[in-house]
N, C-alpha and C positions, 0 to 999 in steps of 0.2 A: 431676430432675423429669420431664425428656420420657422416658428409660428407664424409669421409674416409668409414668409413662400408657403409654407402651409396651407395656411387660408386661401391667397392666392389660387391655388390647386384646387382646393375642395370647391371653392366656389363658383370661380368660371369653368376651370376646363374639366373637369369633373363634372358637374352637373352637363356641361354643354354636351358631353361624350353621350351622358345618356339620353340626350334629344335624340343623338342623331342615330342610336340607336335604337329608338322609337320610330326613327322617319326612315332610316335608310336598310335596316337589316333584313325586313321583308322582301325589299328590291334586292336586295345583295343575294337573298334566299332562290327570290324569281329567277334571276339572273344565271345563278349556280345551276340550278335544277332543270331548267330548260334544255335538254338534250338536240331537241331540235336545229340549236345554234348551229350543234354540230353535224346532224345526219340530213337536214332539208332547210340548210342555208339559205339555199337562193331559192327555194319554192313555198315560198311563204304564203302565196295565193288559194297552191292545195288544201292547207292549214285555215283558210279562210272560208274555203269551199264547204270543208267537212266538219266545222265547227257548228254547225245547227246540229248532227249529229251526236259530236262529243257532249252539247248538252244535254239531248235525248237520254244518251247514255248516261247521264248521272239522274235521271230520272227515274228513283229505283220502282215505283210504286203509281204509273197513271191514272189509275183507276180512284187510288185514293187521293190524289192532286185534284182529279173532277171532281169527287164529292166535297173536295172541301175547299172547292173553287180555284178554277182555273186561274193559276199564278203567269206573270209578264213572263216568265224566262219559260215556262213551257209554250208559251203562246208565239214566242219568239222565234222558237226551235220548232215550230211546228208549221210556218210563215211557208218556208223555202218548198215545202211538200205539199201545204193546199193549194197553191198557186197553181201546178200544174193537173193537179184534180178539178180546181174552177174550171180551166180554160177547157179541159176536156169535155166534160158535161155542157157546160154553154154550148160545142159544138155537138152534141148529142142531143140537148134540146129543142134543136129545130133554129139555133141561131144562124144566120148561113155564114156559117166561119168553116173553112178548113179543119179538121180532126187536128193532122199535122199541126198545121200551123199554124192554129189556138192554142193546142197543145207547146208548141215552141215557145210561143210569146208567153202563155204563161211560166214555163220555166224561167222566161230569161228577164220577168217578174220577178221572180223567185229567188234569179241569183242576185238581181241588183238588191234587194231587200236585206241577202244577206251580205254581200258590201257592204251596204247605206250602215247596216244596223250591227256587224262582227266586225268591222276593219278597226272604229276604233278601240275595240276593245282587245286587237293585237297590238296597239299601242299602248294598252293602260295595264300596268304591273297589277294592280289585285283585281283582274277582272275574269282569272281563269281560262283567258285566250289570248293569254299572252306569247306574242311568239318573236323571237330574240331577231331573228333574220329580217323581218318585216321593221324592227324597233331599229335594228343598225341602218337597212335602205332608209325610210325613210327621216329619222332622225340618229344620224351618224355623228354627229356632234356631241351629243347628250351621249352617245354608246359608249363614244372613245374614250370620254370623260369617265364615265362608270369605271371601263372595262381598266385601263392606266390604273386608277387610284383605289379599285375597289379590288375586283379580281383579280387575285394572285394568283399564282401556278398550282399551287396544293390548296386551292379552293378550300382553306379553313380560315380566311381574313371576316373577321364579323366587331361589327362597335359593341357589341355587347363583350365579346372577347377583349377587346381592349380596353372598357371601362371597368371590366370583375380586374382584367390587371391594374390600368392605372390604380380599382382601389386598392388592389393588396399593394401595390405600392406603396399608396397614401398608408394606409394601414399599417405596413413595416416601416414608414418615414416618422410616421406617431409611436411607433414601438421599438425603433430605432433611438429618435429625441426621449421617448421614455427611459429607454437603456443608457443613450447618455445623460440623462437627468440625474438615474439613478446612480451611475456609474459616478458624476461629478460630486453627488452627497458621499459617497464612498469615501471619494478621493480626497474632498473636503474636511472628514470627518476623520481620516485616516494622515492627510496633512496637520490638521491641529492635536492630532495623537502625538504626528511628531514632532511636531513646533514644541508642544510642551514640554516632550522627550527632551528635546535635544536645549529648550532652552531651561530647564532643571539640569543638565549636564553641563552648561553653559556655566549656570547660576555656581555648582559644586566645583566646575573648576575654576572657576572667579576666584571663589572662595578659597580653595587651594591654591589660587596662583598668592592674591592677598594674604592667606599667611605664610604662605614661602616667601611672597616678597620683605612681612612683616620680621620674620625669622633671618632674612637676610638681612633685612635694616639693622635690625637689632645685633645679630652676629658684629655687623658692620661699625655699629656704634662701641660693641663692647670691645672688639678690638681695636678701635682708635682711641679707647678708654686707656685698653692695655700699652698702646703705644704713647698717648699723653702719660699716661704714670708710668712708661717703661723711662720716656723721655725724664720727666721731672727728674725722678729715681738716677737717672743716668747725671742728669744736671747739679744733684744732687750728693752724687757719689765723685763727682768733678769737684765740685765744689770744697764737699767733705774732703778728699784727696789735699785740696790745696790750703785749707786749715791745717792738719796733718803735717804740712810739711812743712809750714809757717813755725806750727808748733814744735817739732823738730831743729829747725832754725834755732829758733830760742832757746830750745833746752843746750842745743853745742854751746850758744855765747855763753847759758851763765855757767856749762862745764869750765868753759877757758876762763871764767871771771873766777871758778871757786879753784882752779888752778897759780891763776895767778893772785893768788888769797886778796882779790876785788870786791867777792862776791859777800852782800849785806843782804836785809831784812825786805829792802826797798827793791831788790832786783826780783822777789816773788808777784810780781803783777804780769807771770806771761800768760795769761787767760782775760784778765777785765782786770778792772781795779779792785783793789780790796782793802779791807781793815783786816788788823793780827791782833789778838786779845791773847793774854794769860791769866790766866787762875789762880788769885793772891786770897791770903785773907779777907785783904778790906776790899774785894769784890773781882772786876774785870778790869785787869789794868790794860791800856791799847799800847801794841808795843809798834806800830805801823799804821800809815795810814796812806796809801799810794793811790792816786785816781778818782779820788769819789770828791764830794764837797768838803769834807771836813767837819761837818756837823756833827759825828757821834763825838759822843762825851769822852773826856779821858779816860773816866772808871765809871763801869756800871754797877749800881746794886742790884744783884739778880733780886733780892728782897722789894726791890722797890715797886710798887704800882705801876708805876708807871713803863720798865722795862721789863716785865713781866712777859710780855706777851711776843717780846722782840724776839727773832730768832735766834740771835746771840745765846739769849738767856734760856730760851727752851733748849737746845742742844745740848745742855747742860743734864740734861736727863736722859740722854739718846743714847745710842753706843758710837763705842768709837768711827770715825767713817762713815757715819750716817746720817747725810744730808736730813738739813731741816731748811725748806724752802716758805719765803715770804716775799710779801708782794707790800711793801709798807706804804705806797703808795700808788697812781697809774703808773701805767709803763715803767715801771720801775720793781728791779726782780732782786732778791739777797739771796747767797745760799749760803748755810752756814754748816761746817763741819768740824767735830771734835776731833783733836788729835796728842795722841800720846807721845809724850818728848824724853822719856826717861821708862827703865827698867822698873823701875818700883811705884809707877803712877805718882810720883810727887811731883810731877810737874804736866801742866794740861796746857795747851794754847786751842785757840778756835779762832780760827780761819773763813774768812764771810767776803763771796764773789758780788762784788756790786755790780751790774749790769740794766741796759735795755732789758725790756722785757723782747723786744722786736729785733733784740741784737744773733742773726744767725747762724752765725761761729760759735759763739756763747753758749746758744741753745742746745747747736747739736753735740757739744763736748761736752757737755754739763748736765741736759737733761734729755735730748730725744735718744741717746746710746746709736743712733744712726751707723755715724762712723767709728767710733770705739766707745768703748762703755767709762760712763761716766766713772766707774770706779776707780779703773784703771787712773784718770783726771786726778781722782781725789788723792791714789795712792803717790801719783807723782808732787804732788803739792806736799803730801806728809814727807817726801823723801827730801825735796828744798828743804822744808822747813829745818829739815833734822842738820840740813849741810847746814844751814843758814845760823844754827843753835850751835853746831859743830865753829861756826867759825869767830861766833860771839864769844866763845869759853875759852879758846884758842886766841884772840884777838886779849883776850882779859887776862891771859895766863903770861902772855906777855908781855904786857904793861907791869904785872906785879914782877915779873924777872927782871926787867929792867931799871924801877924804883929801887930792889933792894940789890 
């Protein structure tokens, strides 16, 4: 758009300025300069009169005008004065004219001559007999118009003045649009400075926000980690709790059982089911078989192939209280434990937990130590067993009292 007005400018009114200071500045010049306007306003006629004169007067050199041929403007200026030297001499030469009044009429020759032939050149700006007063009487129109639009007060109004300004205008309007040309590559260039700035600061705190968020997800995840296994853990310690106290339960009834001498071989199943072996000569005799199928043999030979590998018979090599676990078949879990029944080791029993493998009660008394350690389990199981042997020898002791 400012190229547009730009051009605009440079073209019409720009160029047009400088016509018209080609057509009008000379008149604006005439016009200025003419003092006359002001000191022989209204006697514009005298100006008319003495104008053959003033040409005279710019005639520096007559003598060399004749030699080198008499020119129209001396010829012209020289009109108003032979005229009355004709008429003279005519009447001198025997014409029967009046002296005087030859003499008059040729002046008055003389003067129309120089009417006919100066007046309009006090109307013609570049004609040197220009005179402002005669230019206003007779053409007052055309004056008013000059004098309104052209003539100002401080007579320094000139189109040539106006077009050196329109162009430093033009000039500063092109070095203006060049400063903002420049100025907009600056600001351009100093904008994608900061775009880049600011979108690399962008970019790093993305990034930073992403792994703070990441850091928070994860904080977030691991402490709902810690609250699922605070929860299980708690579920868990519930749970353990109320085995515990089950187990407790049981241990009072078979107190009150081996109180009120109730209590046999078959009341050690307060954990899972189990088998109860002794350690005889002719192998493993089962002295118990509470909860399970029924399937183990009465007597095992530890010698045999075939129970060799059973856990019965490897505990046989263990120490005492120390579990030997087997899985003899799926979901199906044995524990077995050596236990010493007498001061002198001549008598061994082993004790074998049949259970689920999936059974949770089971698990956590017997093998996770969760809620108490399995030991303590095995120890309370050796301390039945001893009541339970305490009440077989005692049950026996009184039968022989009895018989004899």
């Amino acid at each position: 758009m400012k190229e547009l007005r730009w051009g605009i400018m440079n073209k019409n009114y720009h160029s047009r300025l400088l016509r018209l200071s080609k057509t009008f500045d000379t008149v604006i010049e005439v016009l200025k300069n003419s003092e006359v306007d002001k000191k022989y306003e209204n006697k514009w006629w005298i100006w008319l009169l003495v104008s053959p004169i003033r040409d005279l007067s710019q005639v520096k050199n007559i003598k060399e005008k004749a030699d080198n041929g008499l020119t129209s403007k001396l010829v012209i200026a020289l009109l108003p004065f032979i005229s009355p030297i004709v008429g003279w001499s005519g009447a001198y030469w025997g014409y029967d004219l009046d002296v005087i009044l030859s003499t008059a009429i040729a002046v008055g020759i003389g003067i129309l001559f120089t009417i006919l032939l100066y007046f309009p050149k006090m109307l013609t700006f570049d004609s040197g007999h220009f005179h402002t007063g005669a230019y206003k009487k007779f053409r007052s129109q055309e004056y008013e118009l000059f004098r309104s639009a052209l003539l100002d007060d401080k007579d320094d109004f000139f189109f040539q003045g106006l077009y050196d300004y329109i162009g430093s205008m033009i000039q500063g309007d092109k070095e203006l649009d060049d400063f903002y040309q420049r100025l907009d590559e600056r600001l351009e260039r100093f904008t994608t400075q900061e775009k880049r700035i600011l979108e690399t600061k962008v970019s790093v705190l993305q990034d930073r926000l992403t792994r703070q968020n990441k850091d928070f997800e994860d904080l977030v995840n691991e402490y709902e980690e810690i609250i699922k296994l605070f929860k299980e853990t708690n579920e868990e310690l519930i749970q353990g709790t109320d085995y515990v106290i089950h187990l407790i339960k049981d241990i009072n009834t078979l107190l009150f059982r081996v109180h009120n001498n109730v209590f046999t071989t078959k009341d050690l199943n307060i954990i899972s089911g189990f088998t109860l072996f002794e350690q005889r000569e002719e192998g493993l005799f089962k002295l118990e078989d509470v909860g399970t199928t029924g399937a183990t043999p009465k007597v095992i030979n530890p010698d045999s192939p075939i129970h060799k590998n059973w856990s019965v018979v490897r505990v046989l090599h263990s120490a005492f209280n120390s579990p030997i676990i087997d899985n003899p078949y799926e979901n199906h879990t044995v524990i077995s434990i050596k236990l010493k029944m007498d001061m002198h080791n001549t008598k061994t029993w082993i004790y074998n937990f049949h259970f689920d493998s999936n059974d949770q009660k089971v698990t956590q008394l017997l093998v996770n130590n969760d809620i108490i350690e399995s030991r303590e389990i095995y120890r309370l199981i050796h301390a039945l067993c001893l009541l339970s042997l305490d009440t077989i020898q005692n049950s026996k002791e009184a039968d022989r009292n009895e018989q004899s």
